[in-house]
py3Dmol code that shows the C-alpha trace and the ligand (Angstrom):
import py3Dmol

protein = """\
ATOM      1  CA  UNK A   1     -18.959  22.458   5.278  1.00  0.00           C
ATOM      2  CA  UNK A   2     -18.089  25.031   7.671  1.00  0.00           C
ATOM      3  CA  UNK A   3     -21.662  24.888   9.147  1.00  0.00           C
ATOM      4  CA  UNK A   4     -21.610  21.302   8.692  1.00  0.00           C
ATOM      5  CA  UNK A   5     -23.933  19.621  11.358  1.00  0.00           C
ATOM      6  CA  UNK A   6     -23.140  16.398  12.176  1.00  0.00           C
ATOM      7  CA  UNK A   7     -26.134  13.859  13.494  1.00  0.00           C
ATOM      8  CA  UNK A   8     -25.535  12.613  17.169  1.00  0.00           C
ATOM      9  CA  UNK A   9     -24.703   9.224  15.361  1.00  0.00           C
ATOM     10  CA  UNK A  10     -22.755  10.289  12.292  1.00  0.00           C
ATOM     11  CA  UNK A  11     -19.825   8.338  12.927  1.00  0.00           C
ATOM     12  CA  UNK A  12     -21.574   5.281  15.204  1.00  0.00           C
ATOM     13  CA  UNK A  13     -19.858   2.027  14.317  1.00  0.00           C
ATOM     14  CA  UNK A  14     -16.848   3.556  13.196  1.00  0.00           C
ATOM     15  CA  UNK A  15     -13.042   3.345  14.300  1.00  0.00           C
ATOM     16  CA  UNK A  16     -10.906   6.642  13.939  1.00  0.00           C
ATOM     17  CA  UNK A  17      -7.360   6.678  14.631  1.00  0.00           C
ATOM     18  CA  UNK A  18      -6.061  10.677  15.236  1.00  0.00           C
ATOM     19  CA  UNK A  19      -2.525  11.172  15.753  1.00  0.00           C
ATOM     20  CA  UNK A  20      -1.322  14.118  17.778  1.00  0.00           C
ATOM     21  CA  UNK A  21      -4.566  12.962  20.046  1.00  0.00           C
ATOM     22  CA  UNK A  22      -3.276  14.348  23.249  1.00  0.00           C
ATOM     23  CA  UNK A  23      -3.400  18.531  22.712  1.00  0.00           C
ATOM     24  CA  UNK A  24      -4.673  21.114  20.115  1.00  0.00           C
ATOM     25  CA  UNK A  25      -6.923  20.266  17.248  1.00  0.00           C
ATOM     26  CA  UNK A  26      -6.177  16.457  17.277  1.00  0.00           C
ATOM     27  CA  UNK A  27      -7.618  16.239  20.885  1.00  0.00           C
ATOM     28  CA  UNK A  28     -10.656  18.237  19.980  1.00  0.00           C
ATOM     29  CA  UNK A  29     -11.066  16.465  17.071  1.00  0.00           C
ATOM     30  CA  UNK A  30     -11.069  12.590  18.680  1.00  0.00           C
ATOM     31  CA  UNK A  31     -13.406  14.078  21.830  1.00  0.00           C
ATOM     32  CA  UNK A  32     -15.588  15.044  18.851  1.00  0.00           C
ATOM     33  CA  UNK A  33     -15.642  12.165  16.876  1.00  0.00           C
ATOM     34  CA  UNK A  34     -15.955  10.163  20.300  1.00  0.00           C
ATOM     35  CA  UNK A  35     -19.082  11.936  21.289  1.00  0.00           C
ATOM     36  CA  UNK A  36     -20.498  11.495  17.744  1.00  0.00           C
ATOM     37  CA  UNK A  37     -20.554   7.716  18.132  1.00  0.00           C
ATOM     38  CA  UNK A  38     -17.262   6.423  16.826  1.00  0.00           C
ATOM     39  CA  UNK A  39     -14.375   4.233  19.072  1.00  0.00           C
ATOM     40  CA  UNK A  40     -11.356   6.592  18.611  1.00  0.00           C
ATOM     41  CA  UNK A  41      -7.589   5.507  18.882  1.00  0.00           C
ATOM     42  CA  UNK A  42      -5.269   8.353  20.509  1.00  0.00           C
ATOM     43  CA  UNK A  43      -1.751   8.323  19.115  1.00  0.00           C
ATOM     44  CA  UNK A  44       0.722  10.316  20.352  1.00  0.00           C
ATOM     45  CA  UNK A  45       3.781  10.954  22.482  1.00  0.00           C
ATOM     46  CA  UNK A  46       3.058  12.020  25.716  1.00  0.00           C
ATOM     47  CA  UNK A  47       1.124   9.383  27.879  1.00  0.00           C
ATOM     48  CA  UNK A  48      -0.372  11.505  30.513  1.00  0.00           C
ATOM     49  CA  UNK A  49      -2.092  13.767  27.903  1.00  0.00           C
ATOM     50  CA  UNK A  50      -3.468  10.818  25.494  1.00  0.00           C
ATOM     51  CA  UNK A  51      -4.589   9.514  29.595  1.00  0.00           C
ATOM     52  CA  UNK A  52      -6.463  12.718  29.972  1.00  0.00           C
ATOM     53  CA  UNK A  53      -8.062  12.880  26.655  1.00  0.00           C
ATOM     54  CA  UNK A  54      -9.137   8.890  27.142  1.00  0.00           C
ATOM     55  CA  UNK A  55     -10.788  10.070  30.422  1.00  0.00           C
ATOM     56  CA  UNK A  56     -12.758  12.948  29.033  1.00  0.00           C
ATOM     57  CA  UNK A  57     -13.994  10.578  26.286  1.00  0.00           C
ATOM     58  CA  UNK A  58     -14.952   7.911  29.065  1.00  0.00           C
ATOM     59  CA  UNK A  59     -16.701  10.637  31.369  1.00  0.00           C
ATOM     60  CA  UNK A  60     -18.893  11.449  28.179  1.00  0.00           C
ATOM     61  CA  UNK A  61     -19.915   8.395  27.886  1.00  0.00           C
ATOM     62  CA  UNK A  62     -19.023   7.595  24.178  1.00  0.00           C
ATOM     63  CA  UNK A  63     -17.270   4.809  23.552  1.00  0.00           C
ATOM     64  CA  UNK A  64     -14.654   3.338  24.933  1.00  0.00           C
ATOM     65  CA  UNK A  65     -11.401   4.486  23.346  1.00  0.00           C
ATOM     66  CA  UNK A  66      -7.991   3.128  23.146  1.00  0.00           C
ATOM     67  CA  UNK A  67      -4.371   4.808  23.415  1.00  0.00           C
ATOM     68  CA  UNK A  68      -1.565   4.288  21.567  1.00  0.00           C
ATOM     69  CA  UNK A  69       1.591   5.796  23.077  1.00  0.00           C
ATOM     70  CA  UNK A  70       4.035   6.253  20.150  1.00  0.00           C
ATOM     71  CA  UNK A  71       7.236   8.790  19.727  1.00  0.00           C
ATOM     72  CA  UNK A  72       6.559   9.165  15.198  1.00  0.00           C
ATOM     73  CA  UNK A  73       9.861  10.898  15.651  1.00  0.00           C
ATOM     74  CA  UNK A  74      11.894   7.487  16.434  1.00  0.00           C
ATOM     75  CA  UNK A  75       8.851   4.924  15.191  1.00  0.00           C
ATOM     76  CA  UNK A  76       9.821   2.091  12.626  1.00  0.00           C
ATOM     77  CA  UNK A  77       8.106   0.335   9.769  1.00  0.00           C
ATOM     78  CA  UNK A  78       7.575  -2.412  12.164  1.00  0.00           C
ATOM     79  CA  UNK A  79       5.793  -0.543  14.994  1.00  0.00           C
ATOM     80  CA  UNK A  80       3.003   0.601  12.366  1.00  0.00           C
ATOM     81  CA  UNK A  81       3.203  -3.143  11.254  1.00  0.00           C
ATOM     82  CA  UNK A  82       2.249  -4.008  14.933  1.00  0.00           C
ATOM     83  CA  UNK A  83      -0.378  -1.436  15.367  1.00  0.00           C
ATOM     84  CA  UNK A  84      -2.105  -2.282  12.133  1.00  0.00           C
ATOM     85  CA  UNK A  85      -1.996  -6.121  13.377  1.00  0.00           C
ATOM     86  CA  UNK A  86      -3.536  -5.089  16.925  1.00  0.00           C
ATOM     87  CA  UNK A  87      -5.841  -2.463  15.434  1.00  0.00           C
ATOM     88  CA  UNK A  88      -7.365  -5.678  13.512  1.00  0.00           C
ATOM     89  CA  UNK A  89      -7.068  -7.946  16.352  1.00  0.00           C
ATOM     90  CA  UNK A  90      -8.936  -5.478  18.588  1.00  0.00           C
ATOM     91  CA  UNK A  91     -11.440  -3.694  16.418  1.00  0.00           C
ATOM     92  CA  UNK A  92     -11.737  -5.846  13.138  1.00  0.00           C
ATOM     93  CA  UNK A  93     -11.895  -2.494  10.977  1.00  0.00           C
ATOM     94  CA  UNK A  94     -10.423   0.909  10.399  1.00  0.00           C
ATOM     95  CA  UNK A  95     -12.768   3.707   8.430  1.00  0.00           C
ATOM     96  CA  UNK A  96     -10.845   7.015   9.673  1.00  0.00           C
ATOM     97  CA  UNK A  97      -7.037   8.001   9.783  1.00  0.00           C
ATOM     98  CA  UNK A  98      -6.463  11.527  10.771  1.00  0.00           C
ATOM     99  CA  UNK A  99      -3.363  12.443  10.229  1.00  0.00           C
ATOM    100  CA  UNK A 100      -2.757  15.490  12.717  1.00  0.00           C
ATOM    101  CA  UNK A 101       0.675  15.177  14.536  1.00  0.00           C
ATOM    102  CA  UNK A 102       2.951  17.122  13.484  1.00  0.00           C
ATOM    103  CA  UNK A 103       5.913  19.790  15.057  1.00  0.00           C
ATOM    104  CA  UNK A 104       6.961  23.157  13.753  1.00  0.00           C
ATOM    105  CA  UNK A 105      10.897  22.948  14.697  1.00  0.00           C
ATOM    106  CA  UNK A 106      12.374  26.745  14.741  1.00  0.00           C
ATOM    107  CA  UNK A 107      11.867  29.259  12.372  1.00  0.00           C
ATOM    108  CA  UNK A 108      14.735  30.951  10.349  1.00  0.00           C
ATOM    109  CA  UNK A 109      16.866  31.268   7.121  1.00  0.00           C
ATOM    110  CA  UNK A 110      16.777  28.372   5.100  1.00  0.00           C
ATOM    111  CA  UNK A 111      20.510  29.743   5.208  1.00  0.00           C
ATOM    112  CA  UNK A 112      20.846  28.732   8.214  1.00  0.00           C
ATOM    113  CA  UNK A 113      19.077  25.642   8.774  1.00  0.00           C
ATOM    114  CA  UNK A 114      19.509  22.910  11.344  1.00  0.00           C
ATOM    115  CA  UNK A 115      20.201  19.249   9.627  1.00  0.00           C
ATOM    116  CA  UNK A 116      19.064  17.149  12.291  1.00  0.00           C
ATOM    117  CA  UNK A 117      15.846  19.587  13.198  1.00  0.00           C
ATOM    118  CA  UNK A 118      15.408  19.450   9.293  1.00  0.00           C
ATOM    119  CA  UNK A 119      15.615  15.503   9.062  1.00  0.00           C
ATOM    120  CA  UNK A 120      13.013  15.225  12.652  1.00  0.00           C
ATOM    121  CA  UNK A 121      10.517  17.644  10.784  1.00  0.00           C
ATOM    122  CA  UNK A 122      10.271  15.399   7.480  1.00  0.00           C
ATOM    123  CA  UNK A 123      10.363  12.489   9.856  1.00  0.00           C
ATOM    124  CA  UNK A 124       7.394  13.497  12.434  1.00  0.00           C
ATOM    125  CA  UNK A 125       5.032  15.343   9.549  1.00  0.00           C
ATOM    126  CA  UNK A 126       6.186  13.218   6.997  1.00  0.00           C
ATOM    127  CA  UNK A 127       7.727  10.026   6.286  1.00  0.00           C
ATOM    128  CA  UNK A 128       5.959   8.627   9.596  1.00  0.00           C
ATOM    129  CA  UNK A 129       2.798   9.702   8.264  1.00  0.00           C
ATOM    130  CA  UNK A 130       3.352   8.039   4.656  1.00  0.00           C
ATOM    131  CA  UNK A 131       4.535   4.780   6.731  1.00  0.00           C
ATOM    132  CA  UNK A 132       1.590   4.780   9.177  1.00  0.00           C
ATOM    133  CA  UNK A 133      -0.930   5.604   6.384  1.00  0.00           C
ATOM    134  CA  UNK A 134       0.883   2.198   4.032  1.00  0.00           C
ATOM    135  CA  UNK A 135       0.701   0.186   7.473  1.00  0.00           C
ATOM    136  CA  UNK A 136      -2.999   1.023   7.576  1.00  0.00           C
ATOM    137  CA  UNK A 137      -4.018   0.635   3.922  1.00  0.00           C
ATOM    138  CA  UNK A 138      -5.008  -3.185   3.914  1.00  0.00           C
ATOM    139  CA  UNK A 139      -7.582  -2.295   6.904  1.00  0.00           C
ATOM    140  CA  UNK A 140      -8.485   0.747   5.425  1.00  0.00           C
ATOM    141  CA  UNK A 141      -9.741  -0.879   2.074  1.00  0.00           C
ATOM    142  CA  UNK A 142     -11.536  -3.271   3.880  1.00  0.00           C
ATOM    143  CA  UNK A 143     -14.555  -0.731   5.272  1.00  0.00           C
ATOM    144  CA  UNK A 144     -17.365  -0.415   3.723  1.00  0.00           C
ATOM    145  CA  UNK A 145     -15.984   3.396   3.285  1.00  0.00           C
ATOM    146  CA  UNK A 146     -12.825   4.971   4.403  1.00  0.00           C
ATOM    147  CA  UNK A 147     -11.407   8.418   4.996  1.00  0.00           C
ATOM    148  CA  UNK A 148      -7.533   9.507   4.959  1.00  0.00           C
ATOM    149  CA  UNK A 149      -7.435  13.164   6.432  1.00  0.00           C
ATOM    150  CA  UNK A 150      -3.802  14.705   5.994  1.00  0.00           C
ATOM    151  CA  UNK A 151      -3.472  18.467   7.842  1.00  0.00           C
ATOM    152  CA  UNK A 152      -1.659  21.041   5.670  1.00  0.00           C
ATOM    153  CA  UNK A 153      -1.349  24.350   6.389  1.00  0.00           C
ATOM    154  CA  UNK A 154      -0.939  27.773   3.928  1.00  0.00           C
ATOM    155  CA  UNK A 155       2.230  27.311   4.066  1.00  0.00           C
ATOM    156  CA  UNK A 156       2.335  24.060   2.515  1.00  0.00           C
ATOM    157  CA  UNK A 157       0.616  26.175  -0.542  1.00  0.00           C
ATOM    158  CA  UNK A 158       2.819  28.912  -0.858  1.00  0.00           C
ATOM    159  CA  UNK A 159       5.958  29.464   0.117  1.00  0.00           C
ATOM    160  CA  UNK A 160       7.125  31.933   3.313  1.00  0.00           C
ATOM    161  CA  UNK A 161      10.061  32.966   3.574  1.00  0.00           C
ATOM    162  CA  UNK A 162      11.565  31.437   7.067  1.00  0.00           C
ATOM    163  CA  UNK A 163       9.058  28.964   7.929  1.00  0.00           C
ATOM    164  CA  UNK A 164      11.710  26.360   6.431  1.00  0.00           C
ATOM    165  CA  UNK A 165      11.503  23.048   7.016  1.00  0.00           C
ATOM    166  CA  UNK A 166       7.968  22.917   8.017  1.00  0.00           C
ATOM    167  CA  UNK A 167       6.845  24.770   4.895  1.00  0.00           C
ATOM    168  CA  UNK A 168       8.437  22.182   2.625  1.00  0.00           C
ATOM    169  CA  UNK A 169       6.845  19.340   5.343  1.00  0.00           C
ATOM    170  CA  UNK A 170       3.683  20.746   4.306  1.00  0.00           C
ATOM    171  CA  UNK A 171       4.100  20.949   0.691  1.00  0.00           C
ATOM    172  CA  UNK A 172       5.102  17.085   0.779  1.00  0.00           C
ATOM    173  CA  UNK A 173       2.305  16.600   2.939  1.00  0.00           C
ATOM    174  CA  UNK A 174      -0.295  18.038  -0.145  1.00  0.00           C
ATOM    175  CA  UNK A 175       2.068  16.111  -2.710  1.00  0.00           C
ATOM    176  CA  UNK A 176       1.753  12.782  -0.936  1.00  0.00           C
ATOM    177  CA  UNK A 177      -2.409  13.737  -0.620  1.00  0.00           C
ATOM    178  CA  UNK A 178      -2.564  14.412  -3.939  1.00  0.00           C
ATOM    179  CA  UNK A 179      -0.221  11.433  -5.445  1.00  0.00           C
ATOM    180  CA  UNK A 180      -2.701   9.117  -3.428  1.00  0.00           C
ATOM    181  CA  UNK A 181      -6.048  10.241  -4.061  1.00  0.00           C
ATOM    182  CA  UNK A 182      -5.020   9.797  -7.336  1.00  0.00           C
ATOM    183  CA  UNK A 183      -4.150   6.384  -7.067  1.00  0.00           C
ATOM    184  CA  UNK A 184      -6.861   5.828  -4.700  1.00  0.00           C
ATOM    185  CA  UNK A 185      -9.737   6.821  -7.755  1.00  0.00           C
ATOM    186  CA  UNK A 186     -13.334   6.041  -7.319  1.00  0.00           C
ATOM    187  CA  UNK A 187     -12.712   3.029  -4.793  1.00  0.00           C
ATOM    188  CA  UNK A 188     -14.038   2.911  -0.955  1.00  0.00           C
ATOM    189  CA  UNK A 189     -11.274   5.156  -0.011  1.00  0.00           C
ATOM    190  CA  UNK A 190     -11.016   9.085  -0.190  1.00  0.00           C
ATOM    191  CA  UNK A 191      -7.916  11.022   0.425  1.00  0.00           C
ATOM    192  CA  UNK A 192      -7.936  14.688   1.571  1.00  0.00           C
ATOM    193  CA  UNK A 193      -6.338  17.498   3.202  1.00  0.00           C
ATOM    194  CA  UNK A 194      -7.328  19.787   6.013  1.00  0.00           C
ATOM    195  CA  UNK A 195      -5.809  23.129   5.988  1.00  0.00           C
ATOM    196  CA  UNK A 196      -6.918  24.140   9.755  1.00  0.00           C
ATOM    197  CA  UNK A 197      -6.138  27.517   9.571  1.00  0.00           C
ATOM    198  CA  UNK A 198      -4.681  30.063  12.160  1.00  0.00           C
ATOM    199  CA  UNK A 199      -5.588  28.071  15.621  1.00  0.00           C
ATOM    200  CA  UNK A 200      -5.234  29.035  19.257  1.00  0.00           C
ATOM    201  CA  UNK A 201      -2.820  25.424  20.466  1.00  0.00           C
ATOM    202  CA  UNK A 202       0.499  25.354  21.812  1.00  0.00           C
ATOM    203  CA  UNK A 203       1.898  25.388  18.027  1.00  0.00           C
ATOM    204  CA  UNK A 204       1.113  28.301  17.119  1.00  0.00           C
ATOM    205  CA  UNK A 205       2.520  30.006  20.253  1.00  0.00           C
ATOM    206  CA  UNK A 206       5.346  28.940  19.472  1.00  0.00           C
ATOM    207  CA  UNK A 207       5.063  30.278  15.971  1.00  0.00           C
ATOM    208  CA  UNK A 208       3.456  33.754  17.056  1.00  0.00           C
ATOM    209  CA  UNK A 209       4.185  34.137  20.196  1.00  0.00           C
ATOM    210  CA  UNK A 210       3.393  37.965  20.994  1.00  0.00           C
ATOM    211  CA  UNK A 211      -0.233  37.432  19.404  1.00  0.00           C
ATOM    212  CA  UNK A 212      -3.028  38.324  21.052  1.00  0.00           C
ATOM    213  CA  UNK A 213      -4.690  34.611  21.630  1.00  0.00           C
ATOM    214  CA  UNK A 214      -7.917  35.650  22.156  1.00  0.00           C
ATOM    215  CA  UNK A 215      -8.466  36.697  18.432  1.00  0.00           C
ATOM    216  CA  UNK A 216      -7.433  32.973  16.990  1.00  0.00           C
ATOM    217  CA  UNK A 217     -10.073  30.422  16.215  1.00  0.00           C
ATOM    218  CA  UNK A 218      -9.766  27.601  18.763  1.00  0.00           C
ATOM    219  CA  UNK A 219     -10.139  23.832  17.839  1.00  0.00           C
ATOM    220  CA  UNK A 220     -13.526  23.492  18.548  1.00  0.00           C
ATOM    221  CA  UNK A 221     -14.644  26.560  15.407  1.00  0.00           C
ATOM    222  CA  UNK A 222     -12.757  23.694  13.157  1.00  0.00           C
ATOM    223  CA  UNK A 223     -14.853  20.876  14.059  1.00  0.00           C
ATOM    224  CA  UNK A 224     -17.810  21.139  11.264  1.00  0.00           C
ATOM    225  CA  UNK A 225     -15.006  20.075   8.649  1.00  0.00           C
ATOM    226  CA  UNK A 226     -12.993  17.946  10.565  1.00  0.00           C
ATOM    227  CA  UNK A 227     -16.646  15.526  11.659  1.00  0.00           C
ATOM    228  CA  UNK A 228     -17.884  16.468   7.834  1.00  0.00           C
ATOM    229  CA  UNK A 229     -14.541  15.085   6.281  1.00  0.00           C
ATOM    230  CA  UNK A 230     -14.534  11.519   8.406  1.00  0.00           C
ATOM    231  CA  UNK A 231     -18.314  11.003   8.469  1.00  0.00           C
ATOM    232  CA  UNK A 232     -19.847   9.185   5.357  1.00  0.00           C
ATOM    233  CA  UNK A 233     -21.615  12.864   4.169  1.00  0.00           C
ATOM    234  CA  UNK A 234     -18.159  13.150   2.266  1.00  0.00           C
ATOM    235  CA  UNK A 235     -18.083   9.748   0.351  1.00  0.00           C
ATOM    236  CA  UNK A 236     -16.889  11.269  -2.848  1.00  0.00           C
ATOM    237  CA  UNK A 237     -14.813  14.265  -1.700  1.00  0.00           C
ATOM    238  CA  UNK A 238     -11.117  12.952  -2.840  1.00  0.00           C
ATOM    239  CA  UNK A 239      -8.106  14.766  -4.030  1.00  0.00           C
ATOM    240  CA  UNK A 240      -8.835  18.053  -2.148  1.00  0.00           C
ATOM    241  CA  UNK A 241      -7.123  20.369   0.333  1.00  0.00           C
ATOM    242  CA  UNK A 242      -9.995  22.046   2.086  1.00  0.00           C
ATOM    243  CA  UNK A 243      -9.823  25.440   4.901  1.00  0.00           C
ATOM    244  CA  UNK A 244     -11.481  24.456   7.461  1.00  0.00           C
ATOM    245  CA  UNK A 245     -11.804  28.157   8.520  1.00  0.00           C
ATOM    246  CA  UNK A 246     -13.892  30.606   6.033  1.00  0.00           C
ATOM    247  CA  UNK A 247     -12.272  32.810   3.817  1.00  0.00           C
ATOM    248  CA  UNK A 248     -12.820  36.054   5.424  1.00  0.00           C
TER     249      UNK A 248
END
"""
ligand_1 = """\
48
NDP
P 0.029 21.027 18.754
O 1.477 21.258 18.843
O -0.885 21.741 19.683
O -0.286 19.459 18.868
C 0.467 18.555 18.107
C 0.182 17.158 18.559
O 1.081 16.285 17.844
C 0.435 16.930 20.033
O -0.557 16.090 20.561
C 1.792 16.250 20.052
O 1.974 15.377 21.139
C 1.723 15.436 18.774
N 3.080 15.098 18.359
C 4.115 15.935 18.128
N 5.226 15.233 17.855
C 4.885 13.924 17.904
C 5.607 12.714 17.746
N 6.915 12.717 17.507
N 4.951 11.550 17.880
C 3.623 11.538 18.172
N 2.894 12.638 18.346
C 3.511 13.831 18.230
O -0.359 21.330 17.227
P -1.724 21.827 16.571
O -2.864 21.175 17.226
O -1.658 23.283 16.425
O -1.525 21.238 15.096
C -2.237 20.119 14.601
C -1.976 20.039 13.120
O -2.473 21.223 12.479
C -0.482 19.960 12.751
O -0.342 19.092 11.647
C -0.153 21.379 12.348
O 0.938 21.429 11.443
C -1.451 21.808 11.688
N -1.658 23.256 11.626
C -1.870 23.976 12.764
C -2.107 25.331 12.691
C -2.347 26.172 13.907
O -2.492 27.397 13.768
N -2.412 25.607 15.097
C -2.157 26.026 11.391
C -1.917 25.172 10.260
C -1.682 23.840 10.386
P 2.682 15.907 22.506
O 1.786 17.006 23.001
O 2.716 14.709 23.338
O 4.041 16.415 22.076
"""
view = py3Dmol.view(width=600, height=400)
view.addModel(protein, "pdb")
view.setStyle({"model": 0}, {"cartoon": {"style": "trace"}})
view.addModel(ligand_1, "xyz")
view.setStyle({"model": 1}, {"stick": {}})
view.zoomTo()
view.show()
């Protein structure tokens, strides 16, 4: 799927909600479902970048998208209540959910780690995801097909030492995947992971921050399995945690 070549109108008549829609991949990824046909809702924090991203989509002329300004850090059960509610008040359907927001906290000694960093990290990449994803379920089941994209990351695969709390994020992230593609089975819904892979976005700067930029991937080298993974050529692919970079 890394070549994957999406048709102009491989995702026409769908409605894809990306979180984390304002910068790095999630932004690439809703332009790019946007100019492949589908109606894209931008979640995220920060209004003016979810504004810009809504903009770019309109200038393209895809279709019109919608923005949902929401801080996952400090969301309740009954915000993704409302959303879901408005989502089928406005749209009548949900077939994609990409799960993308996340935040890396600071690195260190598990030793040493912050509690309330700690408890934001399982809330942002975590528990808000499982919440939104439950809030969304009843529209989800109701497409003809749906796809539930969680990102993971290496790792959320093997341990390393001092990446802490976002590690174990990410290994909850593939344990929630994998609990519910299992419970999902052979029904209209498919539940993956996307492992994107060292990526040039403000996240991994923070991570790596003496790298030399130019030699990461950028967003865009991602988007064959991000448009593969929500467009209907992956009806059937469930239960897996896929790279969407090439093992070199
Ligand atoms: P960025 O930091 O560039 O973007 C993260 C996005 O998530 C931003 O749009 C940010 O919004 C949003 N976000 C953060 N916190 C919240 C919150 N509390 N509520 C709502 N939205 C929030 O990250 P990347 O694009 O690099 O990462 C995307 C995904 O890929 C993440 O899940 C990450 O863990 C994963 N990943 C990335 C890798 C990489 O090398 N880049 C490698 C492996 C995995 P705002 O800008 O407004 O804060």
């Amino acid at each position: 799927m890394h070549d994957y070549q999406a048709s102009n109108d491989a995702l026409k008549e769908k409605v894809i909600l990306v979180t984390g829609a304002g910068d790095g991949i999630g932004k690439v990824a809703a332009i790019e479902y946007a100019k492949h046909g589908a109606t894209v809702i931008l979640l995220g924090k920060t209004v003016a970048k979810l504004e810009a991203v809504y903009d770019e989509i309109v200038a393209l002329g895809a279709p019109q998208p919608a923005i949902v300004p929401l801080d996952m850090k400090g969301a309740t059960k009954q915000h993704y209540r409302d959303l879901a509610a408005t989502i089928e008040n406005e749209f009548g359907r949900l077939d994609g959910l990409l799960n993308n927001a996340s935040i890396i906290g600071s690195l260190g000694p598990l030793e040493h780690f912050c509690v309330s960093t700690f408890e934001n990290i399982m809330k942002v990449n975590v528990t808000a995801q499982a919440v939104l994803t439950k809030s969304l379920f009843p529209l989800l089941r109701k497409a003809p097909h749906a796809s539930i994209v969680f990102t993971s990351s290496g790792v959320g695969r093997e341990g390393r030492e001092f990446w802490g709390a976002y590690a174990i994020s990410k290994f909850a992230t593939e344990g929630m995947m994998q609990t519910w593609s299992k419970e999902v089975g052979k029904t209209n819904i498919r539940i993956n992971c996307i492992n994107p892979g060292a990526t040039r976005t403000a996240m991994r700067a923070i991570a790596f921050p003496g790298e030399d930029k130019d030699k990461l991937k950028t967003p865009a080298d991602l988007m064959p399995t991000y448009l593969y993974m929500m467009s209907d050529d992956s009806i059937g692919v469930n239960g897996q945690s896929i790279d969407a970079q090439p093992k070199n």
